[in-house]
DSSP file (Angstrom, degrees, kcal/mol; ACC not computed):
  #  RESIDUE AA STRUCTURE BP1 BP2  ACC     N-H-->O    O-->H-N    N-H-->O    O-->H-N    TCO  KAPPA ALPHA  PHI   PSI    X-CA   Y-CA   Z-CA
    1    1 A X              0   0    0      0, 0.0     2,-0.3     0, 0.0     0, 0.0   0.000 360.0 360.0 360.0 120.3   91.0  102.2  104.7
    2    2 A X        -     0   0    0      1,-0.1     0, 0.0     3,-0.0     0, 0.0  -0.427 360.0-121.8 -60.5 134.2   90.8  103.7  108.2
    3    3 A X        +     0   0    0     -2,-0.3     2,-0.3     3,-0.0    -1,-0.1  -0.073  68.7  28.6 -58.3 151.6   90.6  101.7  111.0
    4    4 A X  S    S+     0   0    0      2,-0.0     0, 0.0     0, 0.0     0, 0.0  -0.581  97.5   0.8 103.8-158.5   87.9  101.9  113.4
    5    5 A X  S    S-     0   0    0     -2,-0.3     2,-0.3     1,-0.1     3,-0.0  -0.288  71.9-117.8 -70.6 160.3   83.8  103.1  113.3
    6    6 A X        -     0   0    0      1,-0.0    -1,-0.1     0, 0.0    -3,-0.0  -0.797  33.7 -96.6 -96.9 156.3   82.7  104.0  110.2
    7    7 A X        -     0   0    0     -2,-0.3     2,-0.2     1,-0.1     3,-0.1  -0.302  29.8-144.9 -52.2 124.6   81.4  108.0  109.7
    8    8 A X        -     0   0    0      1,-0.1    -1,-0.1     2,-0.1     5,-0.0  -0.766  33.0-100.4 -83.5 163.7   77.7  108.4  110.0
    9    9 A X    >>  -     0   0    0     -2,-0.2     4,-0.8     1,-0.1     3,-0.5  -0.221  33.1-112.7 -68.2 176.3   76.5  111.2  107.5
   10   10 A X  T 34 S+     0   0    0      2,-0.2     5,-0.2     1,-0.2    -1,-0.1   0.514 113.1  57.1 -60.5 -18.5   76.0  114.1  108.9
   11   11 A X  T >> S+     0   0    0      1,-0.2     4,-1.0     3,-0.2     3,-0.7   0.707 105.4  58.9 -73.5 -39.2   72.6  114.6  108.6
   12   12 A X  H <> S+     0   0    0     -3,-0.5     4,-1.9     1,-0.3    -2,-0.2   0.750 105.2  49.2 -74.3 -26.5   72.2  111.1  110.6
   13   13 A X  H 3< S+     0   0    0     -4,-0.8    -1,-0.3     1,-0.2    -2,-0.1   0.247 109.9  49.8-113.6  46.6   74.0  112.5  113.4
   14   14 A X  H <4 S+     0   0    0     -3,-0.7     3,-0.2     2,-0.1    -1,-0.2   0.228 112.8  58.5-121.3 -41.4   71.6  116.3  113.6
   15   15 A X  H  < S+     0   0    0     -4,-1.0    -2,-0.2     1,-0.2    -3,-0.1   0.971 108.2  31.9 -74.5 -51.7   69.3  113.9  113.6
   16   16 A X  S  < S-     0   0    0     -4,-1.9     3,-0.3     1,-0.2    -1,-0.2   0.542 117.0 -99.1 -92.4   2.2   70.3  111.8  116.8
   17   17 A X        -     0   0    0     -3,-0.2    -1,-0.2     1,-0.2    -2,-0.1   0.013  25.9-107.5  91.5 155.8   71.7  115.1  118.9
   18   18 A X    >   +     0   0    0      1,-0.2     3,-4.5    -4,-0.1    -1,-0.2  -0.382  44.2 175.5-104.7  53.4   75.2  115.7  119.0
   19   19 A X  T 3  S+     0   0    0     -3,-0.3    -1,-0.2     1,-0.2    -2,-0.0   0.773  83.3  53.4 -47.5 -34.5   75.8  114.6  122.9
   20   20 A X  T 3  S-     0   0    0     -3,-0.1    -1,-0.2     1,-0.1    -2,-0.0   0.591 101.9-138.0 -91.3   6.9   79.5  115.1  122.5
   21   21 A X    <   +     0   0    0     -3,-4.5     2,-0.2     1,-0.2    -2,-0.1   0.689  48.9 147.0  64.1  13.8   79.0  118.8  121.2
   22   22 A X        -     0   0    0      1,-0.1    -1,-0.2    -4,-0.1    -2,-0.1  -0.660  58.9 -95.2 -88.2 148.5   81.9  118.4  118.1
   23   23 A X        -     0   0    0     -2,-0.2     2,-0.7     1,-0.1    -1,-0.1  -0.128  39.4-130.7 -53.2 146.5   81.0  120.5  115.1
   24   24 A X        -     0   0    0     -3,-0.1    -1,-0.1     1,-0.1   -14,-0.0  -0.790  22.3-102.1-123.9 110.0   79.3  118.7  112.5
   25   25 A X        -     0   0    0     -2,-0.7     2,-0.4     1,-0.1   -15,-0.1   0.442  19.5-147.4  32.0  85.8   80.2  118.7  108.9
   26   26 A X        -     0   0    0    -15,-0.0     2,-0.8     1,-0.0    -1,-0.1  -0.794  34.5-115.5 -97.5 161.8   78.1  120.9  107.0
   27   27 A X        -     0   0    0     -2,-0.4    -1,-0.0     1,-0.1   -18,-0.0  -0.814  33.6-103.9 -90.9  96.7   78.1  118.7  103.1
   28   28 A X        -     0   0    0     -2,-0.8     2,-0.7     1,-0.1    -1,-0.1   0.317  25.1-132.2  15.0 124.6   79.7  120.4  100.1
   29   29 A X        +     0   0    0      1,-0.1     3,-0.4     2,-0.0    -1,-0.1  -0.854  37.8 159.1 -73.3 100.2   77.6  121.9   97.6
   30   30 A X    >   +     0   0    0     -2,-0.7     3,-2.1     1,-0.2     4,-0.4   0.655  49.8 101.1-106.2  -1.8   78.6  120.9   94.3
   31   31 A X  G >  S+     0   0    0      1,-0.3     3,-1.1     2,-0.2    -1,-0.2   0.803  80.1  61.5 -78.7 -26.5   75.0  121.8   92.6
   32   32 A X  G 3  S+     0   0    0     -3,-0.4    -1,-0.3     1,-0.2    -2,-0.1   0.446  88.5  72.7 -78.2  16.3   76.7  125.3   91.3
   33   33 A X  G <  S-     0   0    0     -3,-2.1    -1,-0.2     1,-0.2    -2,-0.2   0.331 100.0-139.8 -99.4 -26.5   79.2  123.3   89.3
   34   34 A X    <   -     0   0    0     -3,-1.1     2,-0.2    -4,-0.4    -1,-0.2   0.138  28.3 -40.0  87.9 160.0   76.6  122.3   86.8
   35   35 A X  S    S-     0   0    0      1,-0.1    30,-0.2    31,-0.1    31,-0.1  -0.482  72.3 -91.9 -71.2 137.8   75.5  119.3   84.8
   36   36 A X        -     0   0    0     -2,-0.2    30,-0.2    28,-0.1    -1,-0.1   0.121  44.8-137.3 -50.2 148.6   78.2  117.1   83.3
   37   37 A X        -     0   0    0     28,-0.2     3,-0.1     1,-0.1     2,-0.1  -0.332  38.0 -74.6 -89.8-162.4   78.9  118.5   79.7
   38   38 A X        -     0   0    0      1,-0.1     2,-0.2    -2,-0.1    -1,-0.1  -0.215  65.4 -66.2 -85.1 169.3   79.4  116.0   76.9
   39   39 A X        -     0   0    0      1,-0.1    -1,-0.1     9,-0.1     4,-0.1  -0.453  60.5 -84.0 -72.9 148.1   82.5  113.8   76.4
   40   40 A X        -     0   0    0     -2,-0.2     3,-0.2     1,-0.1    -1,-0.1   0.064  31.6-133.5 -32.7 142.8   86.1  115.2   75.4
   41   41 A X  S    S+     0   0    0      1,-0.2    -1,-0.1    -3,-0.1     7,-0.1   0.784 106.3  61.6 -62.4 -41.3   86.3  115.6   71.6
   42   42 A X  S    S+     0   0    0      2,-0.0    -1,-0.2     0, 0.0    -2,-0.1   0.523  80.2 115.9 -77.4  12.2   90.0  113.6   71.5
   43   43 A X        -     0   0    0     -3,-0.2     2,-0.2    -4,-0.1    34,-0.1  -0.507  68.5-134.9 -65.8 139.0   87.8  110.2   73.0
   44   44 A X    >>  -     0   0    0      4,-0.0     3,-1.6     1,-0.0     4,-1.3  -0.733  36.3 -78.4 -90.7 156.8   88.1  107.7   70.2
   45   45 A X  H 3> S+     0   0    0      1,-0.3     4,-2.1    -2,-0.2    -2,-0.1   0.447 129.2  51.1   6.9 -79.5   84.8  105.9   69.4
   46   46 A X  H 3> S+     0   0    0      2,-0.2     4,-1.3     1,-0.2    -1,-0.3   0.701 109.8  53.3 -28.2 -66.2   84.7  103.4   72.2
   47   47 A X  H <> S+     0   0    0     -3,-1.6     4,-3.3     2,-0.2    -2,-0.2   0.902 106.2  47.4 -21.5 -76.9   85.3  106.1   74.7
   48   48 A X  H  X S+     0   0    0     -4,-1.3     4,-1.9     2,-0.2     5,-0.3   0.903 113.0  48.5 -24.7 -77.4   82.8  108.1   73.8
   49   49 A X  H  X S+     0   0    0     -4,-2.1     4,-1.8     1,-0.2    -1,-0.2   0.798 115.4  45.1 -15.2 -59.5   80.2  105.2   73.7
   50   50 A X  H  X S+     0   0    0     -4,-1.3     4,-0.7    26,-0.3    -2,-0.2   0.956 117.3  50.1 -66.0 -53.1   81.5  104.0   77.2
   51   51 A X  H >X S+     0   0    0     -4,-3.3     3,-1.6    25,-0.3     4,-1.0   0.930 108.7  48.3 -50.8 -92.4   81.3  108.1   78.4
   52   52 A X  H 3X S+     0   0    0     -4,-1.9     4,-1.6     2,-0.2     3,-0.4   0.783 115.8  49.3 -29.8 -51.5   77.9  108.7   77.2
   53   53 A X  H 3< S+     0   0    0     -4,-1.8    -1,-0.2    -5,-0.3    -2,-0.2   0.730 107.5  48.9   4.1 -78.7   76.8  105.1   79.2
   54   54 A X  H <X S+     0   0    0     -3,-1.6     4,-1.1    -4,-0.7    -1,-0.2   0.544 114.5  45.4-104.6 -38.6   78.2  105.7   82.2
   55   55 A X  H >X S+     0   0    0     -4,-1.0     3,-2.4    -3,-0.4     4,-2.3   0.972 118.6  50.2 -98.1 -54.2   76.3  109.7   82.5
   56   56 A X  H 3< S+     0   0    0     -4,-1.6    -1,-0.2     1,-0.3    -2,-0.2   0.899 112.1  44.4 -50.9 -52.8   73.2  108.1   81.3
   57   57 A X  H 34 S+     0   0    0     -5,-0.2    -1,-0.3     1,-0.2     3,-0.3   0.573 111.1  43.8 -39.7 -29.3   73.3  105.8   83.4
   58   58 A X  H X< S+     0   0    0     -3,-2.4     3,-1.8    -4,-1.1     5,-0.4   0.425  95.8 104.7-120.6  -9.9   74.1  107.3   86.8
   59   59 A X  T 3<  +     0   0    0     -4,-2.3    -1,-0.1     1,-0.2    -2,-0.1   0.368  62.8  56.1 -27.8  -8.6   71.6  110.0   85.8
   60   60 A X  T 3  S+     0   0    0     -3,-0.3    85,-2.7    84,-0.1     2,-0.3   0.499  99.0  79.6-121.8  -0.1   68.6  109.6   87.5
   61   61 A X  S <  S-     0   0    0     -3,-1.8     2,-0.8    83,-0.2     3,-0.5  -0.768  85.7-133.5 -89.3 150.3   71.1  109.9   90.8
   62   62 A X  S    S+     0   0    0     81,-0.3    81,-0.2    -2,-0.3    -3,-0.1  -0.462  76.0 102.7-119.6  59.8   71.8  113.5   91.3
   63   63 A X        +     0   0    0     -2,-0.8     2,-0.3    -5,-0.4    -1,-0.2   0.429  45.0  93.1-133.4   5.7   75.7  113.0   91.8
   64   64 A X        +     0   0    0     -3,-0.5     2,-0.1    -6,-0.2   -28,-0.1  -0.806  49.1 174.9 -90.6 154.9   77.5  114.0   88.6
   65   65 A X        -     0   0    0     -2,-0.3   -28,-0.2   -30,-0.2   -31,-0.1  -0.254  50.0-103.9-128.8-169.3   78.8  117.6   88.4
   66   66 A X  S    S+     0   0    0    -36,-0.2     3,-0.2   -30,-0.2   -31,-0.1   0.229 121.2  71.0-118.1  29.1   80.7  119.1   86.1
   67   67 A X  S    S+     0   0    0      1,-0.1     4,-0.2   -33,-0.1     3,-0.1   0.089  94.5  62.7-104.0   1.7   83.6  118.8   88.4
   68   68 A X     >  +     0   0    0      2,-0.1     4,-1.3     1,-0.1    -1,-0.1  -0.081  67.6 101.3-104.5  25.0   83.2  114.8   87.6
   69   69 A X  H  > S+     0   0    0      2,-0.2     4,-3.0    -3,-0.2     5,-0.3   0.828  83.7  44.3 -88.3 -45.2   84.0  115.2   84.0
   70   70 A X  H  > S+     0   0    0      2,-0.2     4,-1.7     1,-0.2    -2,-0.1   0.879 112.2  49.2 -71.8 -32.1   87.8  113.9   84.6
   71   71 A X  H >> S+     0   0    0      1,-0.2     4,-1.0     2,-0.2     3,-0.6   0.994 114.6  42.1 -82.1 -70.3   87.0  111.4   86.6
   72   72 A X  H 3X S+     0   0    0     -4,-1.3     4,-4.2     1,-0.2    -2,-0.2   0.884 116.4  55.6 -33.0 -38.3   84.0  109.8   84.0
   73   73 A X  H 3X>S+     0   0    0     -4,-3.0     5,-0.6     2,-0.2     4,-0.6   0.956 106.4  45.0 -82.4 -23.9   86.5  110.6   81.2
   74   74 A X  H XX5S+     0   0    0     -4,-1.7     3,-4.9    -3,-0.6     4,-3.1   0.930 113.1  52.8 -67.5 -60.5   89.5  108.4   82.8
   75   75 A X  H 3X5S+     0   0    0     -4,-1.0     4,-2.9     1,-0.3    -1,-0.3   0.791 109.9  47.1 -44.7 -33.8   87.1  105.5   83.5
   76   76 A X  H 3<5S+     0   0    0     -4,-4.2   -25,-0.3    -5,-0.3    -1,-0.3   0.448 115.0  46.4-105.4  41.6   85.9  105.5   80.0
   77   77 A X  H <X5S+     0   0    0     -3,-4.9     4,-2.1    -4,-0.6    -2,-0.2   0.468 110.9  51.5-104.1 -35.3   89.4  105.6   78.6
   78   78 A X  H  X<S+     0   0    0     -4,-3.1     4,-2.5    -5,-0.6     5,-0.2   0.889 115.7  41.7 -70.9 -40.4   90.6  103.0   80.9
   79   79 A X  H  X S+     0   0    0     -4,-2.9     4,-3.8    -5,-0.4    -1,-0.1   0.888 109.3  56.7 -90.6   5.2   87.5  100.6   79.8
   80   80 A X  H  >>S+     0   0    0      1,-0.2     4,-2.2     2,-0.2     5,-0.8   0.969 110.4  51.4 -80.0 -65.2   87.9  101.4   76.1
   81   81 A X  H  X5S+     0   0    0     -4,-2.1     4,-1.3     1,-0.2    -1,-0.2   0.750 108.1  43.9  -4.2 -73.7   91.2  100.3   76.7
   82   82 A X  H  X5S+     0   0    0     -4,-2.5     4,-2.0    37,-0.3     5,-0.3   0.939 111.2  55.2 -52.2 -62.7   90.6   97.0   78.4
   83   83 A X  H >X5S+     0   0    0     -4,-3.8     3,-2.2     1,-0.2     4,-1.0   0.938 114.4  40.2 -47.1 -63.0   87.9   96.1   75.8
   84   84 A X  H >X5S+     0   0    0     -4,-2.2     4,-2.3     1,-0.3     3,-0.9   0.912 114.6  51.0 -64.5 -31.7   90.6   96.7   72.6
   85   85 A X  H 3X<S+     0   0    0     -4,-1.3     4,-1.0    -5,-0.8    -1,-0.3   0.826 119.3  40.1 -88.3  -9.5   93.7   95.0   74.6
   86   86 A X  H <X S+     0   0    0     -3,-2.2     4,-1.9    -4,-2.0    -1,-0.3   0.509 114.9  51.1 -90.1   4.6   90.9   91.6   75.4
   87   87 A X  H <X S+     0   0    0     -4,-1.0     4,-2.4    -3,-0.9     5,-0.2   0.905 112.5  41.6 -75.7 -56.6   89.6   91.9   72.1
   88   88 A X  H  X S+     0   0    0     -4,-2.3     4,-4.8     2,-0.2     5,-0.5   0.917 117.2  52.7 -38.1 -53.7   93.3   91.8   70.9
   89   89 A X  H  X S+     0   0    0     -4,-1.0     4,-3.3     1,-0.3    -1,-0.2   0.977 108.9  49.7 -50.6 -75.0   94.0   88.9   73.6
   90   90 A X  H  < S+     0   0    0     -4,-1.9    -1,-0.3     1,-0.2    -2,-0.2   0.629 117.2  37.8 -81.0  21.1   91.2   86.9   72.4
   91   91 A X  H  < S+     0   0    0     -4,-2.4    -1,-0.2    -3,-0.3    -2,-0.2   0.845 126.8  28.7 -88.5 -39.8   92.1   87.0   68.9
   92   92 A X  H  < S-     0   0    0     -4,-4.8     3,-0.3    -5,-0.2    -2,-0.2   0.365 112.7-120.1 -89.2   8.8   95.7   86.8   68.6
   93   93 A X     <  -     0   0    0     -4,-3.3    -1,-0.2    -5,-0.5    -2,-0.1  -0.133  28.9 -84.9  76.0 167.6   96.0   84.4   72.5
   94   94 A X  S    S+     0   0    0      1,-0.1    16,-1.9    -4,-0.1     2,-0.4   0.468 114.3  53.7-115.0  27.3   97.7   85.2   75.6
   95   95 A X  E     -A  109   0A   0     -3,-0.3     2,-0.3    14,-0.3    14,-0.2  -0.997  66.2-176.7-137.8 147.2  100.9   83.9   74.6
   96   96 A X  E     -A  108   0A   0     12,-3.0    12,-3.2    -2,-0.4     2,-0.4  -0.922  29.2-109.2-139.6 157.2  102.7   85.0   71.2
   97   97 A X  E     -A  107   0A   0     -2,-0.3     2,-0.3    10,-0.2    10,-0.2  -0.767  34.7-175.1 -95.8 131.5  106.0   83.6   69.7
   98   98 A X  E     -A  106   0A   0      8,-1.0     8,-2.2    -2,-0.4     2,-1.1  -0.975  19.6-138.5-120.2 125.8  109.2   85.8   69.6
   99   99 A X  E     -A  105   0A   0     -2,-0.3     6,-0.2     6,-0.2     5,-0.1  -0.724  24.6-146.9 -99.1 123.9  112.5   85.4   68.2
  100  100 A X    >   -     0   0    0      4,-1.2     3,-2.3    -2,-1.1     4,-0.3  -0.273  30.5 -84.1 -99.5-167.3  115.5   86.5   70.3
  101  101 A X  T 3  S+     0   0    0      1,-0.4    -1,-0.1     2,-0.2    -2,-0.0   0.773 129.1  46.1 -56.2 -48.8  119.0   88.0   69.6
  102  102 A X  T 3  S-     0   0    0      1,-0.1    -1,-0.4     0, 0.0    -2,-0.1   0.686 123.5-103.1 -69.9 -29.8  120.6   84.9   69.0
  103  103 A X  S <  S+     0   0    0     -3,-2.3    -2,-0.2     1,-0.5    -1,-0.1   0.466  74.9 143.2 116.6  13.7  117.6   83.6   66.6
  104  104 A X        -     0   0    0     -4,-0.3    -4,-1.2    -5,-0.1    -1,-0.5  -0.534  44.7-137.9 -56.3 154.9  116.2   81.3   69.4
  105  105 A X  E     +A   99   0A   0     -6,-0.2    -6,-0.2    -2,-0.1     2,-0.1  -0.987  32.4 156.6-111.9 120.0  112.4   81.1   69.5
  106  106 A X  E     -A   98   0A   0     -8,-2.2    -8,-1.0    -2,-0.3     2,-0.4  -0.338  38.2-119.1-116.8-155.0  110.4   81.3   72.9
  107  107 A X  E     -A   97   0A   0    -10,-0.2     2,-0.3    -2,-0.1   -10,-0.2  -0.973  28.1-175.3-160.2 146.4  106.9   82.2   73.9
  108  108 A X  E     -A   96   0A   0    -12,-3.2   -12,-3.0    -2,-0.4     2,-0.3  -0.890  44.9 -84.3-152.0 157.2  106.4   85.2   76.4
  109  109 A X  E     -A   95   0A   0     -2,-0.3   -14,-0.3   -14,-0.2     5,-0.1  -0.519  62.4 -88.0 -74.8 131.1  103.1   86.1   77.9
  110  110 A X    >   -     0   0    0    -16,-1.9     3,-1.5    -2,-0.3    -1,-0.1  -0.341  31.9-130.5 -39.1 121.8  101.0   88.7   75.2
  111  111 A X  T >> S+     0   0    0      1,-0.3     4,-1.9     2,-0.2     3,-1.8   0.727 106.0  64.7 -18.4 -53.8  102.0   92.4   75.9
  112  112 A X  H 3> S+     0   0    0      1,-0.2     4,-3.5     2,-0.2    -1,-0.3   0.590  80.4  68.8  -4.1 -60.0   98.5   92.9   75.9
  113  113 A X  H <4 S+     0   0    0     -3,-1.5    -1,-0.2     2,-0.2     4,-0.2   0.464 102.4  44.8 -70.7 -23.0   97.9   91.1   78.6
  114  114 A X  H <>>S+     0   0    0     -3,-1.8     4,-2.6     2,-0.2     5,-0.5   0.699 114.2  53.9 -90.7 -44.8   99.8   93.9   81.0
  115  115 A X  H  X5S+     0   0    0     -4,-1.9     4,-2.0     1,-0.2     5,-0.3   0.999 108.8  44.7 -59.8 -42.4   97.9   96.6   79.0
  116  116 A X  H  X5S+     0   0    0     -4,-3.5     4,-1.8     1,-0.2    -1,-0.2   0.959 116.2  50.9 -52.5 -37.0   94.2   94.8   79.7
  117  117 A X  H  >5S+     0   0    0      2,-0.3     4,-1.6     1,-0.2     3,-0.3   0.955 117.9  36.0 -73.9 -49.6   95.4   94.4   83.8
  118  118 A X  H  X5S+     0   0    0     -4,-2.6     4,-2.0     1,-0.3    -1,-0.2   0.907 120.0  49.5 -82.6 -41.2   96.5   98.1   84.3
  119  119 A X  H  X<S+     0   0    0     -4,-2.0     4,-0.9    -5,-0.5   -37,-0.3   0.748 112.6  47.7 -31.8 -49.4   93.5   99.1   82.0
  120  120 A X  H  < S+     0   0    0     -4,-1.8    -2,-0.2    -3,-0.3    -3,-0.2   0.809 120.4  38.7 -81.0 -57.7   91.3   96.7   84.4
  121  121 A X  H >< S+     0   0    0     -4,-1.6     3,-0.7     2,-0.2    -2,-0.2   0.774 108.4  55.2 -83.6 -20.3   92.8   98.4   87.7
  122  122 A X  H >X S+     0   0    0     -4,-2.0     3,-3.0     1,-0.3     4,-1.9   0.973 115.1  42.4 -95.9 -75.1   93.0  101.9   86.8
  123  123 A X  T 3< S+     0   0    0     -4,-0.9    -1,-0.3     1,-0.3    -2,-0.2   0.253 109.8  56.6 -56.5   8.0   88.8  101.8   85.8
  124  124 A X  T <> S+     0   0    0     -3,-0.7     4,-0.9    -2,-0.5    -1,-0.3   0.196 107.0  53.6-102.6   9.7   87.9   99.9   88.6
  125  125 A X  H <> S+     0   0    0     -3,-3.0     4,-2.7     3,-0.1    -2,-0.2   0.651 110.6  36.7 -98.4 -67.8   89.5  102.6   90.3
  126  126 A X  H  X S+     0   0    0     -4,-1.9     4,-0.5     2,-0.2    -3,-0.2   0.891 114.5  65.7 -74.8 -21.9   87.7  105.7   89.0
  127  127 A X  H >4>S+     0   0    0      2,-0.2     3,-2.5     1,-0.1     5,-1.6   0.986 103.6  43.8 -40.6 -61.0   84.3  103.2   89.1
  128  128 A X  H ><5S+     0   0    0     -4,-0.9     3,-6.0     1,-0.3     4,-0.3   0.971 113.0  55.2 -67.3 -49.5   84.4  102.9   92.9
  129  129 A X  H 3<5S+     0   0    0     -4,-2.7    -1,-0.3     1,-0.3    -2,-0.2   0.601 113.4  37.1 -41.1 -17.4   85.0  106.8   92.7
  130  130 A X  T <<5S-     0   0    0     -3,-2.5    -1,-0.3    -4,-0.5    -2,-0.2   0.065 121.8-108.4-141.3  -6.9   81.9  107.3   90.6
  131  131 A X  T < 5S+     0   0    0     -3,-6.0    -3,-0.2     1,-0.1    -2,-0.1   0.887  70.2 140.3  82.9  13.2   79.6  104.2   93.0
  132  132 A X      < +     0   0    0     -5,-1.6     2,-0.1    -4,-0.3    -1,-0.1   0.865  51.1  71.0 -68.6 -21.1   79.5  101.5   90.1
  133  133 A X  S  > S-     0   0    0     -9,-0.1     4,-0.8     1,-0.1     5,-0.2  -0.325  88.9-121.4 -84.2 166.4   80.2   98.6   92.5
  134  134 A X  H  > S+     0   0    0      1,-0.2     4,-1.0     2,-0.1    -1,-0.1   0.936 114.9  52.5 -65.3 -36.7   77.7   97.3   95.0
  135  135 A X  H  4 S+     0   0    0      2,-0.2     4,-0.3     1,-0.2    -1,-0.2   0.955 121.5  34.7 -64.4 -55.1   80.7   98.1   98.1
  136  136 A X  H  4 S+     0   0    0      1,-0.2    -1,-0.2     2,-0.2    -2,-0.1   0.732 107.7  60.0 -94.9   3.6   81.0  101.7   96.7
  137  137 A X  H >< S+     0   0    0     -4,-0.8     3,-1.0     1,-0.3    -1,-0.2   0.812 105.3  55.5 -88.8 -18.8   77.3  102.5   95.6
  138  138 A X  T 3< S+     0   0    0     -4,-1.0    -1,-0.3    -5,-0.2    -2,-0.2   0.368 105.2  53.9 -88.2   2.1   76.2  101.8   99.7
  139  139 A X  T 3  S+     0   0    0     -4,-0.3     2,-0.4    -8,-0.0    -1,-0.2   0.426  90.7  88.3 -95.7  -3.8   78.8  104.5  100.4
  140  140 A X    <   -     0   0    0     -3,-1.0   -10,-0.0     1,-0.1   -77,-0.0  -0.689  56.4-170.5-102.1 130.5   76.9  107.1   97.9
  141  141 A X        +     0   0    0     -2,-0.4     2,-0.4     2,-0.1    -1,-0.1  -0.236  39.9 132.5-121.6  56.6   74.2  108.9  100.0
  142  142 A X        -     0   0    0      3,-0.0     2,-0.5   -81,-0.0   -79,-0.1  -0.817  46.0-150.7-110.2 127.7   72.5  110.7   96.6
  143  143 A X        -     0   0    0     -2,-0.4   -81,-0.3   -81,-0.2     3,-0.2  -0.903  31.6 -80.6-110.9 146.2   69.0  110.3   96.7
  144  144 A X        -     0   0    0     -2,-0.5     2,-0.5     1,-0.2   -83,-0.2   0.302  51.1 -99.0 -27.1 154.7   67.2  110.0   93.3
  145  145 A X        -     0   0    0    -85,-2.7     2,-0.4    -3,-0.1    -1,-0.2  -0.657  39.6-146.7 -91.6 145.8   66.4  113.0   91.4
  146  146 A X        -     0   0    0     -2,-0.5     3,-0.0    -3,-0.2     2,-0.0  -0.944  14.1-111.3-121.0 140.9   63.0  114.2   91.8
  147  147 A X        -     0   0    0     -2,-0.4     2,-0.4     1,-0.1    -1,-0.0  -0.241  41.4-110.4 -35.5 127.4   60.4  116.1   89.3
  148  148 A X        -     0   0    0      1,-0.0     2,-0.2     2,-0.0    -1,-0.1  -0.816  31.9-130.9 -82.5 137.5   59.9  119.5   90.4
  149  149 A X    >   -     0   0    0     -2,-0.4     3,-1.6     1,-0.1     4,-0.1  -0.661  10.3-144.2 -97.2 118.3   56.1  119.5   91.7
  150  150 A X  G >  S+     0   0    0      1,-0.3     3,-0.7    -2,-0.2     4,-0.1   0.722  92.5  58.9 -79.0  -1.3   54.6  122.5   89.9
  151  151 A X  G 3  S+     0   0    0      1,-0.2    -1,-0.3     2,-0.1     3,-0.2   0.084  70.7 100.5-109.8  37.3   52.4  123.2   93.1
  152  152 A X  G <  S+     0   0    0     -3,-1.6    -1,-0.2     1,-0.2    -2,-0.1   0.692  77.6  64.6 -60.5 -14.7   55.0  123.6   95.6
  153  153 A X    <         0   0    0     -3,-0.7    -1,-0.2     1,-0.3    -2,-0.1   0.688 360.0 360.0-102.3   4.5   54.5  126.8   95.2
  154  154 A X              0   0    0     -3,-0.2    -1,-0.3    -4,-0.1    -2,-0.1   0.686 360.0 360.0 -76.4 360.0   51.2  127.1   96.3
């Protein structure tokens, strides 16, 4: 994170005069990019489920594209992930018994237990990309989608 003030949007700072006269930012247009399509065909079950959620969810904010497809898909690959490797955890524990070359027996931390963590980080990762926490959803400046009013045009 860079140090120092944080950005106001651009809009905010048209709004309060530009005293120092630097160009300001005009905001990307992603709205010719389209609505997000449906999820990847190779998602297993889980995925899918999680995909379908996540676009439902974040619908009624007018900030998925269909340039956000990769980014929804990794997060619900990453949580389908996570779910199967704690399911796994709390069925089998988070320690399992192993015998090693010599025919000793120890106990080593579940395998699992590395897939759920990387699983964990990597979709809390593409979340904040996509606003799901409270920290990254105050950085999202998408205002609700609104009904087109059929007498605007009068």
């Amino acid at each position: 994170m860079p140090a120092g003030r944080k950005r106001k949007p651009a809009a905010q700072r048209a709004a309060e005069g530009n005293p120092g006269h630097r160009a300001i930012p005009t905001p990307l247009d992603f709205t010719g990019a389209g609505e997000i399509p449906g999820p990847p065909a190779w998602l297993n079950a889980a995925a899918k489920k999680e995909y379908k959620r996540i676009v439902a969810a974040l619908s009624n904010v007018d900030t998925l594209r269909a340039t956000d497809r990769g980014i929804v898909t990794s997060y619900a690959v990453n949580h389908a992930r996570w779910e199967a490797a704690e399911k796994t955890i709390a069925a089998e524990g988070t320690v399992v018994k192993v015998t090693g070359s010599q025919g000793q027996e120890k106990w080593i931390k579940h395998p699992a237990l590395a897939v759920a963590a990387e699983a964990q980080m990597l979709m809390i990762r593409a979340g904040s990309l996509l606003g799901l926490n409270p920290v990254d959803r105050n950085k999202i400046s998408a205002a609700p989608k609104v009904a087109d009013d059929p007498f605007d045009s009068f």
